[in-house]
C-alpha positions, 0 to 999 in steps of 0.5 A: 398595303401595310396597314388599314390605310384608306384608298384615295379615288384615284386608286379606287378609280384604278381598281374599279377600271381593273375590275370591269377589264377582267369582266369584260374579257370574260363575258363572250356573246352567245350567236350559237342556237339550234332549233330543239329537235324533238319539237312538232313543226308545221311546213308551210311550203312546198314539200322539200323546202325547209320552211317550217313554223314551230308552234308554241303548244305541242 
């Protein structure tokens, strides 16, 4: 652009498109958790299972 020449729609349209592509290419979903270690957890099965039940209080 040579000048302050005013961007019709379809050109706005073109730049908004652009722009929500490189976002998207961006953004990653985050699937990996781990249970904080150092947390108090309660069994509630049999001695050995990994059944355990974290409460909310300390």
């Amino acid at each position: 652009m040579a000048g302050k020449e005013k961007l019709d729609l379809v050109h706005q349209n073109a730049i908004h498109v652009e722009t929500i592509l490189k976002e998207q290419r961006q953004q990653k979903l985050h699937t990996e958790f781990s249970i904080n270690p150092h947390r108090k957890c309660k069994s509630t099965g049999p001695p050995g299972t990994h059944q355990e039940i974290c409460s909310s209080t300390d």
